[in-house]
C-alpha positions in Angstrom: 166.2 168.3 235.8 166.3 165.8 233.2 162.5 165.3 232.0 160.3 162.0 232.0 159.0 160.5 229.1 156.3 157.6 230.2 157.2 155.0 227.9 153.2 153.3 228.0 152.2 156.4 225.7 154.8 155.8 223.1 152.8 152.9 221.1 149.7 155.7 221.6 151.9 158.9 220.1 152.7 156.3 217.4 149.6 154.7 216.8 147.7 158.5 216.3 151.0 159.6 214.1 150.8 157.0 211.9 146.8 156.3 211.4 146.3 159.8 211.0 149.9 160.0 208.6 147.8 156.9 207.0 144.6 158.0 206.2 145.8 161.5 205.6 146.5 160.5 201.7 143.3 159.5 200.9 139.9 160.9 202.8 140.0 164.1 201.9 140.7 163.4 198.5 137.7 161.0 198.0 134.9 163.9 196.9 137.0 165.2 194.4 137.8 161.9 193.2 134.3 160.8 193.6 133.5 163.8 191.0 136.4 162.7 188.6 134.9 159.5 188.5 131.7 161.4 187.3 129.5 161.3 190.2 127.2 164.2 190.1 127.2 166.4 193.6 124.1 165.2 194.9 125.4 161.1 194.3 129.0 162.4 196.7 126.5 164.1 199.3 124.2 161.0 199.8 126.7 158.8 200.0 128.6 161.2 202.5 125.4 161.2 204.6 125.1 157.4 204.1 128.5 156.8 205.7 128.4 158.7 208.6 125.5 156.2 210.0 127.4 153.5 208.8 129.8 155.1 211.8 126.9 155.6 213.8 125.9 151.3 213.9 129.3 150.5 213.8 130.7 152.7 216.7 128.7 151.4 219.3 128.5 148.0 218.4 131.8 147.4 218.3 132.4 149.6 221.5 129.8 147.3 223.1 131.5 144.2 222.4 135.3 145.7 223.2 133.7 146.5 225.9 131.8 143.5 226.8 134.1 140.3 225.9 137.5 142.8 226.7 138.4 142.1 223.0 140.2 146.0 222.8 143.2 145.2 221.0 142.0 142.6 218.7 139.0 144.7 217.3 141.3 147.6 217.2 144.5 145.9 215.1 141.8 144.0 212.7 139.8 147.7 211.8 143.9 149.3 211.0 143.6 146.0 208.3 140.3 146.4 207.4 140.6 150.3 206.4 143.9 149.6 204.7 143.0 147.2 202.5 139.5 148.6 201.5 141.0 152.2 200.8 143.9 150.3 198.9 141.0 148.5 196.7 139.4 152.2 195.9 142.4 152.4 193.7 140.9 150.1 191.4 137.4 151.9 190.6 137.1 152.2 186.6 135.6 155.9 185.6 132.6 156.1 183.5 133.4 156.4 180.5 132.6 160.0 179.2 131.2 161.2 175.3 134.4 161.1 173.4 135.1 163.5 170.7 137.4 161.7 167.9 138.8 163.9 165.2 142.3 162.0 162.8 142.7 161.7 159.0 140.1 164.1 157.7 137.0 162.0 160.0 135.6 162.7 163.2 132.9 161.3 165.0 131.8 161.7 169.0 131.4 158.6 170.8 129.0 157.5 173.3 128.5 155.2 175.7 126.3 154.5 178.7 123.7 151.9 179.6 120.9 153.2 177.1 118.1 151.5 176.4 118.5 148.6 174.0 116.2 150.1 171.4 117.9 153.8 171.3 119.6 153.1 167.6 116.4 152.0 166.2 114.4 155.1 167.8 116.6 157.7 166.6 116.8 156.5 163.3 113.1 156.2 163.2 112.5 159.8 165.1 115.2 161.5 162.8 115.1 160.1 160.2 118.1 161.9 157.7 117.8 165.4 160.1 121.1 166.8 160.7 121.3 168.0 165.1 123.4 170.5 166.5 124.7 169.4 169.4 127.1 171.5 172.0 130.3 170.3 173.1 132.7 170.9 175.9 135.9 168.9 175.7 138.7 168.6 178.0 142.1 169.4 176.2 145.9 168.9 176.8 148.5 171.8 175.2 149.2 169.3 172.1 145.6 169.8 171.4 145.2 173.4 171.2 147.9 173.1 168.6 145.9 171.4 166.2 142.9 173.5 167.0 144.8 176.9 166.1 146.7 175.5 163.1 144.3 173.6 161.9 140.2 174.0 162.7 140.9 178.1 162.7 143.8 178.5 161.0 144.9 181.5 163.7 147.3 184.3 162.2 149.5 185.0 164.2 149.6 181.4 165.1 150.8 182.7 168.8 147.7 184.6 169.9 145.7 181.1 169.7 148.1 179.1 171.1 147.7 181.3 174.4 145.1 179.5 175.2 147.2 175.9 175.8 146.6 177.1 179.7 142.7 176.5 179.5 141.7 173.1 180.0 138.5 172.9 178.4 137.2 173.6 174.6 133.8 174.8 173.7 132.4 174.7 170.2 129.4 173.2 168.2 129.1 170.5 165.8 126.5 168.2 163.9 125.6 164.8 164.1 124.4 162.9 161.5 121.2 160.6 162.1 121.4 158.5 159.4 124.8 157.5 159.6 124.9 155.8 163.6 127.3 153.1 164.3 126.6 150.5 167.6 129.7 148.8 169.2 129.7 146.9 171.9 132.0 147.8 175.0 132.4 145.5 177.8 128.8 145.8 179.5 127.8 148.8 178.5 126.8 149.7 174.6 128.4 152.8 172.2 127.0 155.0 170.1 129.7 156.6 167.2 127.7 159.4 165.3 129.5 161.0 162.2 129.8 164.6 161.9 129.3 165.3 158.0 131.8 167.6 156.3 134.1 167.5 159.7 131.5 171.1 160.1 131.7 172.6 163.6 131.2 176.3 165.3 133.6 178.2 167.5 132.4 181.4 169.1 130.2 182.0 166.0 133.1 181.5 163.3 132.2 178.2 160.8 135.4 175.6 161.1 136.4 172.4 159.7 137.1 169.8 162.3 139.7 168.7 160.1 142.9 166.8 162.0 145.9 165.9 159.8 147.0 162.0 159.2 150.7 162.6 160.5 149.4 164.1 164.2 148.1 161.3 167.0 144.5 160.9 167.3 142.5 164.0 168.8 140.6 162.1 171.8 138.7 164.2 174.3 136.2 163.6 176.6 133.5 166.0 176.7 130.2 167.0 177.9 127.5 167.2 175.1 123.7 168.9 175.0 122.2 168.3 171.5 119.1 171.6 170.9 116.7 168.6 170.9 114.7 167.0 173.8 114.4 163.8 172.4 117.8 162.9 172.4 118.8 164.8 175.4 116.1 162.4 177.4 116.8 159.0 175.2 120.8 159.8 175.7 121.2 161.9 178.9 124.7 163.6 179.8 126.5 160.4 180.8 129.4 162.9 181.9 128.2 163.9 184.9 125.9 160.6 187.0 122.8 161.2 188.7 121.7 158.9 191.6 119.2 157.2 189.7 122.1 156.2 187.0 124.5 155.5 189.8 122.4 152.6 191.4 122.8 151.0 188.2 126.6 150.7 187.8 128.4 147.9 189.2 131.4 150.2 189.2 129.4 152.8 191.8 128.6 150.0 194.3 132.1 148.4 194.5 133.5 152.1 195.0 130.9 152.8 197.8 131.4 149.2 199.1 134.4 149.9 199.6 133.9 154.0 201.4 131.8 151.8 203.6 134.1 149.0 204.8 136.7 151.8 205.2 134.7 153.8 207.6 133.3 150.5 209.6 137.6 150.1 209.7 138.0 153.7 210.8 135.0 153.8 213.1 136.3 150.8 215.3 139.8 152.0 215.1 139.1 156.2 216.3 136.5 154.8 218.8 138.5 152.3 220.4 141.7 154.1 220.3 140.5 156.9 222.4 139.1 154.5 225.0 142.3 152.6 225.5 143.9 155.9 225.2 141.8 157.0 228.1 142.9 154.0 230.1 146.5 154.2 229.6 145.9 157.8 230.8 144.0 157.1 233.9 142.9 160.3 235.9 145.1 162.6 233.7 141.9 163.2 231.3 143.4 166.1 231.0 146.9 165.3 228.6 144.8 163.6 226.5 145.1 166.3 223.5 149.1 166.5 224.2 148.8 162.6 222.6 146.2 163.6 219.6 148.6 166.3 218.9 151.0 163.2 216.9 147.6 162.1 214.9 147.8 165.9 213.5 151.5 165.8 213.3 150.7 162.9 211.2 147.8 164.1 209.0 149.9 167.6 208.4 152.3 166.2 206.7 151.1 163.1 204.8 148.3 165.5 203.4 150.8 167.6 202.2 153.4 165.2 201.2 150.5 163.9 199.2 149.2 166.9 197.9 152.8 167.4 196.1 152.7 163.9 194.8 149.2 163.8 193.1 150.1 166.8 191.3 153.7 165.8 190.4 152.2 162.5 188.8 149.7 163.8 187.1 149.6 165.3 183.5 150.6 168.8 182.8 147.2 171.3 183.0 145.2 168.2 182.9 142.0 167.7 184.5 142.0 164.9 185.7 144.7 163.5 188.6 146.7 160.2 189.0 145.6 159.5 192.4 147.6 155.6 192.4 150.6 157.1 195.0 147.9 157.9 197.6 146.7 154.3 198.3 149.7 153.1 198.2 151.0 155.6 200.9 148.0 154.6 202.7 148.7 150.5 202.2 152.2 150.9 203.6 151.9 153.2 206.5 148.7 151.4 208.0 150.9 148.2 207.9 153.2 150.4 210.4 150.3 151.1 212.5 149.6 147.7 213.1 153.1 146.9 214.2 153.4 149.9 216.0 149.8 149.2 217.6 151.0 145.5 218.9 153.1 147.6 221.7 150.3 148.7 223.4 149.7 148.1 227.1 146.0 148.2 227.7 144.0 146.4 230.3 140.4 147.3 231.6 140.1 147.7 235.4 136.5 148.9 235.8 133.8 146.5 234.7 130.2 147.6 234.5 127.7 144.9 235.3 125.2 146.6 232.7 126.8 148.5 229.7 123.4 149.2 227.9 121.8 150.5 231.1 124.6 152.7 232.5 125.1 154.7 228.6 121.0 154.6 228.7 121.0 156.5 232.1 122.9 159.6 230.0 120.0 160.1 228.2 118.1 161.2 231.2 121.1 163.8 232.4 119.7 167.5 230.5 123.7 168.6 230.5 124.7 165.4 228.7 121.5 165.8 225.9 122.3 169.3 225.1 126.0 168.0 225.2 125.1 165.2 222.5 123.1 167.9 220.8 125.8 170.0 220.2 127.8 167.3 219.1 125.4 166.9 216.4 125.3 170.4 215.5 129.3 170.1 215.2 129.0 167.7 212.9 127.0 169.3 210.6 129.6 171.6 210.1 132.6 169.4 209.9 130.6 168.1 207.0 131.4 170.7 204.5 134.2 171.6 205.3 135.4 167.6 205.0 133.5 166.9 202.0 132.8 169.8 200.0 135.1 172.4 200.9 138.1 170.8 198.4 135.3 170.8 195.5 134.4 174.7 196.2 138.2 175.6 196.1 138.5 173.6 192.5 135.6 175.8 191.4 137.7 179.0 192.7 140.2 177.7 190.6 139.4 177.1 187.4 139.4 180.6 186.1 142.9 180.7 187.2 145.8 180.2 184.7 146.9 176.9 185.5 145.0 175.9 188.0 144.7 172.5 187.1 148.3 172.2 188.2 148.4 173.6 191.5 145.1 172.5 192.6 146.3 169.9 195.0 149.5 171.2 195.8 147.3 174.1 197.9 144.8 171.3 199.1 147.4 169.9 200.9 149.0 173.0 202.0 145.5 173.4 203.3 145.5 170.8 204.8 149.0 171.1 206.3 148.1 174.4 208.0 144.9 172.8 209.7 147.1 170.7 211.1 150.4 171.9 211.9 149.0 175.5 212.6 145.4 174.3 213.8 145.5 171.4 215.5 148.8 171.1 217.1 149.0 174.2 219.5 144.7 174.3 220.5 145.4 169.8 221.3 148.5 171.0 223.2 147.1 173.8 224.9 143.9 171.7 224.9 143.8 170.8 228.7 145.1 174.0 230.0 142.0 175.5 228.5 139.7 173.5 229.3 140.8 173.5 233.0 141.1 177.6 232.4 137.3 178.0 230.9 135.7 174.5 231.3 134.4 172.2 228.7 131.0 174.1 228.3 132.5 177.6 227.4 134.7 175.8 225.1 131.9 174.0 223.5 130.4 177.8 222.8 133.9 178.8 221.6 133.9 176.4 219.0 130.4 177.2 217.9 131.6 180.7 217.2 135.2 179.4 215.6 132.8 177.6 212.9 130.7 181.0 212.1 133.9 183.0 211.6 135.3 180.5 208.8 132.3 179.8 207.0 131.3 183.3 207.0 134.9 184.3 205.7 134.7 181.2 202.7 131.8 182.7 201.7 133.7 185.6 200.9 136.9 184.1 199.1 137.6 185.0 195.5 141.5 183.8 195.1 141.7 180.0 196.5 144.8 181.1 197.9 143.7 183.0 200.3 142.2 180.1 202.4 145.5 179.5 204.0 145.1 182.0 206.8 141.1 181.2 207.3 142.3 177.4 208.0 144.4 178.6 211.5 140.7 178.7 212.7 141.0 174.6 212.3 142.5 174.5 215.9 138.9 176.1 217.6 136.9 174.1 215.1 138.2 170.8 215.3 141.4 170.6 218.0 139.2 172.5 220.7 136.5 170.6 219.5 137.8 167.1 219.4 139.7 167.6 222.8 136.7 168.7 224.4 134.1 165.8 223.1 136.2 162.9 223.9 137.3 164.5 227.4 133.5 165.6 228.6 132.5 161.8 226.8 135.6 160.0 229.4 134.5 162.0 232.2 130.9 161.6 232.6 131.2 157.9 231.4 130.4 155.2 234.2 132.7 153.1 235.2 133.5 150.3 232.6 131.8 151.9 229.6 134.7 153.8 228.3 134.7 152.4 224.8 130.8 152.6 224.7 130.5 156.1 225.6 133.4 157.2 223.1 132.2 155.4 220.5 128.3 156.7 220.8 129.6 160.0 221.2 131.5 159.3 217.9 128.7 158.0 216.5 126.7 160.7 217.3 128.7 163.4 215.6 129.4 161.4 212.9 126.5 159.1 212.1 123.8 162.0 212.9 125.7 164.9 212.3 128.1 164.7 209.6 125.9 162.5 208.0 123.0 165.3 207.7 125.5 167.8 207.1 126.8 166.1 204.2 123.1 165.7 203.0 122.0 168.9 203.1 125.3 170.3 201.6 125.0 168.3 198.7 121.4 169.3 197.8 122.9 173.8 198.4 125.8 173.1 196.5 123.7 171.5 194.1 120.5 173.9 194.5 122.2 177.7 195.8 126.0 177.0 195.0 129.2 176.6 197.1 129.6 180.4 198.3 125.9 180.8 199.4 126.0 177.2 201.3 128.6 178.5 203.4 127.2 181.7 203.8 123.8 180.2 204.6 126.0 177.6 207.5 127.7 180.2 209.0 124.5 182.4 209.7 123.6 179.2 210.9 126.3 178.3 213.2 126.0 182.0 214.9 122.8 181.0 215.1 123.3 177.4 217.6 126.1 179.7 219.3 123.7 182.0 221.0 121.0 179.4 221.7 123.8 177.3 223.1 125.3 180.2 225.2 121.5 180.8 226.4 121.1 177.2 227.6 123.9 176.7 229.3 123.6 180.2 231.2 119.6 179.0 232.4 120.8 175.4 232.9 124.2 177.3 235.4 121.4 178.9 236.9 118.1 176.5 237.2 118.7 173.3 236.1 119.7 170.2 238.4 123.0 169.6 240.5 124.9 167.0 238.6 127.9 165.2 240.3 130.0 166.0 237.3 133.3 168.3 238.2 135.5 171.0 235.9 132.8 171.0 233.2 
């Protein structure tokens, strides 16, 4: 029996392929790059909790008015051009310029420059006077470097033991700067500092050096994190490396990055929460296959992560630091622009009108199944937080120790990311409404509670980054289950005519209240406790919400009031 493909899903397999193939490239690197731009961990996690409520105005609103004035497909083609071009514009955030360490021709000097007050030349000169500071650097190096360093500052024998350490990317020593000596320059619209180091003098691991690099090698440039042993400086010049929140509202550069973050997720919000509702439609009563057409967004995500995992590492320098992230937007540019074509094919019309949108999603409010429901949506979201914001900076921390790391870093993020997807997502959306038909949507919604204790509680305990691949299966309970349940409970108990509201407040819900707390309060542990002991702490706390959840839905089976609302 030759089977049947219904050809009015096609445009929808394509449209969740290629957003999710789309956007694959660049969300979950935009932490990492947040913190190679040199935003400090507390800056990413308020603007990750920032965003999320973005979502959380933008979902319903523009569900309302889908909704509303029937304008589906226009809102829904305009948010694929509106995240594509605002992710493609992120490409074009400077960095803040870091202390630079120059060393050529028998001189070196560090270099600094920030948005210092005015009057910092004069106040040093005046508080120091001709004093000599120590100051303590940590410089990032390339392999061509470390060559000058064990020729030339500590004059290694055998030559070959110092060189060894060409794999580690980062160089601490101490040096002096000399007061009396300071140099302003003016750089675009901020102001630099150039303090001379007398005698090229410096300290490595105790032993005296000359920071002395020869005339016929390229300049020794480095950018570098410096602490002088003196308050005064340390509060008049503060480590411009790494940006706190109250330097970040300052920088012209911060607010066109996280202009953009925020048009992208208005773009994304309108785009997820409509596409399920006319998703929904096209579906009709078969609620049920909707994770069978979800399963091509993961298809997507799996391999465009991956593909672009491979990429940023290919295009970036050897051991450095630092990555070339350009090929991602691009990627991201160009396969959107398929979406939209592909998203033109559609066949979507609404056949249920409701005569008042605000008062039938109101009346949910008032159900106790569809509060806890919404609650637990929230609790979900506070997981989904680290894990899509902070779990790619704990696994760079797990690797820096490791020979190399630099290099493989996002190769294995998007082997991560791959495995989420391909051996995650795929089979639980698949099997998604055979389950939920087998143990209903409220087990399930216990079942991923429990999914998101397991993985935290096993991060918590990972000392090689590698061995995340096998923890990340548990992707398909934590977000395939998850995502398959929400939007099928949201469709169901929906009224008539409200589809796009009710997916997009459930949407906004888990995003704009959940992940946007969750990425909050995981800022401030990472910050405060560190990455292991946030996850530890967030997977006590998910085992935690599993048995209270378990416990209200057993008293609600057993006391609470009938509700006309069937297979949940």
């Amino acid at each position: 029996m030759k089977a049947s493909i219904d050809k009015d899903l096609l445009p929808m397999k394509a449209h969740y392929f290629l957003f999710n193939a789309g956007t694959a490239p660049v969300v979950p690197f935009m932490p990492p790059l947040a913190k190679q731009l040199g935003y400090s961990d507390v800056v990413v996690g308020t603007m990750y909790m920032i965003l999320p409520i973005v979502g959380l105005l933008a979902k319903p609103l523009f569900g309302y008015i889908a909704d509303r004035y029937h304008r589906h497909r226009f809102l829904f083609l305009a948010g694929q051009l509106i995240t594509a071009v605002a992710f493609f514009m992120v490409m074009f955030v400077p960095a803040v310029e870091k202390p630079q360490f120059h060393c050529h021709a028998g001189v070196s000097n560090i270099r600094y420059c920030s948005n210092y007050p005015k009057d910092a030349e004069t106040q040093l000169e005046a508080f120091y006077g001709n004093r000599t500071l120590t100051c303590n650097m940590a410089c990032q190096m390339e392999p061509d470097m470390w060559d000058i360093v064990c020729q030339h500052w500590l004059n290694a024998n055998p030559l070959s033991d110092c060189q060894a350490n060409r794999t580690k990317n980062t160089l601490n020593f101490s040096t002096y700067i000399d007061m009396k000596g300071l140099i302003e320059e003016a750089n675009g619209n901020m102001r630099c500092l150039n303090f001379l180091i007398p005698h090229d003098l410096g300290t490595i691991d105790s032993r005296n050096v000359t920071l002395y690099c020869p005339k016929d090698k390229p300049m020794f440039q480095s950018s570098c994190q410096m602490e002088c042993n003196d308050t005064f400086i340390n509060e008049l010049l503060p480590d411009s490396s790494v940006i706190n929140m109250g330097n970040a509202v300052a920088l012209p550069e911060f607010w066109f990055f996280f202009g953009m973050l925020i048009i992208s997720w208005i773009g994304m919000a309108v785009v997820v929460s409509i596409g399920d509702a006319i998703c929904f439609g096209i579906l009709g009563d078969r609620h049920h296959l909707y994770g069978r057409q979800r399963l091509c967004g993961s298809l997507g995500w799996g391999i465009f992560a991956l593909l672009a995992g491979l990429l940023v590492d290919t295009m970036s320098k050897e051991d450095s630091i630092d990555k070339n992230y350009t090929i991602v937007f691009w990627m991201t540019l160009i396969i959107l622009g398929f979406d939209m074509l592909a998203s033109t094919k559609l066949k979507h019309t609404q056949t249920h009108m409701s005569a008042n949108i605000l008062r039938d999603v109101g009346q949910m409010f008032l159900s106790i199944r569809c509060v806890v429901f919404f609650l637990w949506c929230v609790a979900i979201g506070l997981g989904t937080a680290l894990i899509w914001n902070f779990l790619f900076i704990y696994l760079e921390e797990l690797a820096q120790p490791f020979d190399h790391g630099a290099n493989f870093i996002k190769t294995l993020e998007g082997l991560v990311m791959s495995i989420q997807c391909f051996g995650g997502e795929l089979p639980f959306f698949f099997m998604s409404g055979w389950i939920l038909k087998r143990i209903g949507h409220v087990n399930a919604m216990s079942l991923v509670l429990f999914g998101f204790g397991v993985r935290f509680i096993l991060y918590s305990m990972l000392q090689n980054p590698w061995y995340i691949l096998p923890i990340e299966l548990l992707n398909g309970v934590t977000f395939g289950l998850f995502y398959a349940t929400m939007a099928s409970y949201a469709s169901i108990v929906a009224p008539p005519g409200t589809e796009a509201t009710m997916q997009s407040l459930v949407g906004a819900i888990f995003e704009g209240i959940g992940v946007s707390m969750g990425s909050q309060i995981g800022g401030q542990l990472f910050d405060g406790v560190g990455a292991r002991t946030t996850f530890e702490i967030f997977g006590i706390a998910a085992f935690i919400v599993f048995v209270i959840h378990v416990c209200v839905q057993f008293y609600l089976q057993r006391n609470g009031p009938a509700e006309n609302v069937n297979n949940l």
